[in-house]
N, C-alpha and C positions, 0 to 999 in steps of 0.2 A: 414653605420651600424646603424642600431635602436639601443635605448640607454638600457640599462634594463630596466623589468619593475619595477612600481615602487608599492609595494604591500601594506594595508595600515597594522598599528600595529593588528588592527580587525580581519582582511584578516588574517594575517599571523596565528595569536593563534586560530584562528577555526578551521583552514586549518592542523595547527599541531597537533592539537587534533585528528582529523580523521585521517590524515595520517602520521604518526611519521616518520621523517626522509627521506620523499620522495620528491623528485623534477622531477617537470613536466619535458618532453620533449619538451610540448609546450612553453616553457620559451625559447630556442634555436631558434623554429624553427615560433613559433609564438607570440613573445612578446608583443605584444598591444591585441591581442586579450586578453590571457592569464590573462592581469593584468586587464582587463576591466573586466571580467566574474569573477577570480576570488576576486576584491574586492566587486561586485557584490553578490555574492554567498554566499559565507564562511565570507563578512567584512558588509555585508549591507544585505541580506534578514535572513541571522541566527542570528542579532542582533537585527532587528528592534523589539522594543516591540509591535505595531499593530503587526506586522505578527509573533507572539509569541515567539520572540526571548528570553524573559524575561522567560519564564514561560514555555510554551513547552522543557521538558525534551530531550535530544540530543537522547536516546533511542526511543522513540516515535516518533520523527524526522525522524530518519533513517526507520522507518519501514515502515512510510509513505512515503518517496521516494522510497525505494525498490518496493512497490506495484506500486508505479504508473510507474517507469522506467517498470515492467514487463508490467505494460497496456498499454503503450506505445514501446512497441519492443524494447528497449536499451539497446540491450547485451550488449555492450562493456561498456556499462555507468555502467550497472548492475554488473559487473567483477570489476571495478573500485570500487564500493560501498560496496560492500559485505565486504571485510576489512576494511572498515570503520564503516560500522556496528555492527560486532563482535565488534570491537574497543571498542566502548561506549556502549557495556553492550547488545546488540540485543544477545541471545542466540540459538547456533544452531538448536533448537528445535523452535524456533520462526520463525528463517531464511525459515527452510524445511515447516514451517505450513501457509505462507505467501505463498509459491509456491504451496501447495498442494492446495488453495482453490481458488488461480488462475483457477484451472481446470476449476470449475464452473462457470467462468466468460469468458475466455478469449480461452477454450478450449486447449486441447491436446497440435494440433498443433503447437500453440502459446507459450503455456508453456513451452514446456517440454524441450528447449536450457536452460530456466534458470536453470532446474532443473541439468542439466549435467555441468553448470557455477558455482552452491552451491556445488554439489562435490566433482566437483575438488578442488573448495578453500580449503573447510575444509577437504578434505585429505591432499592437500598440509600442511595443519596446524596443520596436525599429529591427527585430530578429529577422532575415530575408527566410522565407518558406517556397518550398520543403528543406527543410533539413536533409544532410546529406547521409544517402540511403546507410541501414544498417544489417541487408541481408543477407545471407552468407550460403542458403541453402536456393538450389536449381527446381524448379516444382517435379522432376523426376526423380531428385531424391531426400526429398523434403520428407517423406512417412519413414527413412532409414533413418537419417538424422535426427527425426524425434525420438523413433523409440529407444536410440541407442540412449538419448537423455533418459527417458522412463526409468530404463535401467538403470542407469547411475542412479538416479534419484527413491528407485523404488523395489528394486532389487529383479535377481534374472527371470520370475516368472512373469516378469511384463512384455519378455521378449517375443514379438509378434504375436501377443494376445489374440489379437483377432484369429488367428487359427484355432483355434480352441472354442470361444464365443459363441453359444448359437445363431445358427446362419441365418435368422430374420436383426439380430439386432450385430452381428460380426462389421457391418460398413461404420456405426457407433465407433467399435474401437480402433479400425482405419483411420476415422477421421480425428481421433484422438492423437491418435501418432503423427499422423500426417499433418494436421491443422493446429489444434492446442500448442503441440511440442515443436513441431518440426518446421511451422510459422513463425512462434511468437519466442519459442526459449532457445534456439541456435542463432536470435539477432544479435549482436554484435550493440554498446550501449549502455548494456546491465550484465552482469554475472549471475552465475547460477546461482550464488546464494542471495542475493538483491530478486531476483526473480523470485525466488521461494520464498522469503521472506514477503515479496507485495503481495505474495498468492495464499498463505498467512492474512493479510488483514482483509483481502478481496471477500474471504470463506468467514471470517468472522462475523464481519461486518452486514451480513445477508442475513446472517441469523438462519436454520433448518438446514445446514450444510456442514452438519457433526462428524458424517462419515468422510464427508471429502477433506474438511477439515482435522480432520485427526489423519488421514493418510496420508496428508501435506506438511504436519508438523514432524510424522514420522520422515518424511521428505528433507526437511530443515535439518535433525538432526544425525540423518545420514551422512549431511555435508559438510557440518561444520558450523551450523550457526543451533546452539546448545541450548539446554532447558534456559538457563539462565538467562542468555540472551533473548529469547525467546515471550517470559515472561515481562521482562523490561521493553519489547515493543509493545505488545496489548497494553501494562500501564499505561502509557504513554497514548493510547489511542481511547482512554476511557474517558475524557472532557467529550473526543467525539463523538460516542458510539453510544455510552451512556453505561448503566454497571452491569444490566443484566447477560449483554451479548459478550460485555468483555468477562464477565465471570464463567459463562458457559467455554470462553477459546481457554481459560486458566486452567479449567477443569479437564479440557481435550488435551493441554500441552503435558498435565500429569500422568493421564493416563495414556497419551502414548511414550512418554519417559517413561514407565513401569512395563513396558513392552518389552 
């Protein structure tokens, strides 16, 4: 018989924090794993000061794993998380607007199990649905309103790109403007650096998405959320993702700082 595991003081109050009163399965059926992962996890990457254990707020935490478990397909991670999210202050209206601009990134397909995984939780948790709207922009001028964000976020030669574009793939960058930005980053829920930041783990998390990911981190530090901060979210998303995707976004965040 394996012995229990053995959890450290770290481990356990992190772990309690996000999940009040629950005990793995994997404790029974997997104990060495279990204690390895999570004193790992919840006792050694959510304390370490490099990887913003100190400083990185447990809310901001959570929202950056959520985005990347969805960029990374992790339903069942992602069911697991979601009450640990609400937990520490993530607000429904945050939850549903991290999965809505998923869309943009990761497509329908991809999406839309988390969306029937948000839900269920929050019905189960007695939240009445829909939640109350977060849209700000008229569908007449929804492609003004995105691309004026582009710009903010990516400087003036985004300004109505699609004029420029060759005119078999010009309706692409319309619906970039229109749809991506002028949908999903003028709702009202999340800020623009919370947005950039989920759009950060969305691009990591996929892996083969270098270029878009490097022009989104150039995005982040446009606005205010800095190398440093930057690197302290992918720590933090490497229990999920694993090393190799979070070592490739390490290496996009240096080399658009050296930009």
């Amino acid at each position: 018989m394996q012995p229990e595991p053995n959890f450290t003081d770290a481990a356990r109050e992190f772990r309690g924090k996000l999940f009040p009163g629950y005990a793995s399965p994997f404790i029974e059926t997997d104990p060495e794993f279990i204690e390895r992962f999570d004193n790992f996890v919840f006792g050694e990457v959510a304390n370490a000061d490099d990887a913003g254990g100190s400083d990185l707020d447990d809310r901001t935490r959570l929202m950056a794993i959520l985005a990347a478990i969805i960029g990374c397909q992790g339903e069942l991670a992602f069911q697991a998380m979601v009450p640990a999210a609400l937990e520490v202050g993530v607000t429904p209206v945050e939850l549903k607007e991290i999965i809505y601009q998923s869309m943009a990134y990761l497509g329908m397909g991809r999406a839309l199990p988390f969306l029937r995984i948000a839900n269920d939780v929050l019905t189960a948790r007695g939240v009445k649905l829909p939640l109350p709207g977060q849209a700000t922009t008229e569908a007449t001028a929804r492609r003004a309103a995105g691309n004026d964000i582009q710009v903010e976020l990516f400087g003036e030669q985004m300004r109505e790109s699609w004029e420029r574009a060759p005119e078999e793939i010009s309706h692409i960058d319309r619906w970039l403007a229109a749809n991506c930005f002028g949908d999903w980053y003028t709702r009202t829920g999340l800020d623009l650096q919370q947005r950039e930041m989920i759009t950060l783990c969305f691009l990591a998390a996929q892996g083969g998405c270098e270029p878009q990911l490097k022009a989104h981190i150039g995005a982040n530090l446009r606005i205010g959320n800095d190398r440093v901060f930057l690197i302290k979210i992918v720590s933090q998303l490497v229990p999920y993702l694993g090393y190799p995707r979070c070592l490739n976004a390490l290496r996009c965040i240096e080399e658009a700082a050296d930009c």
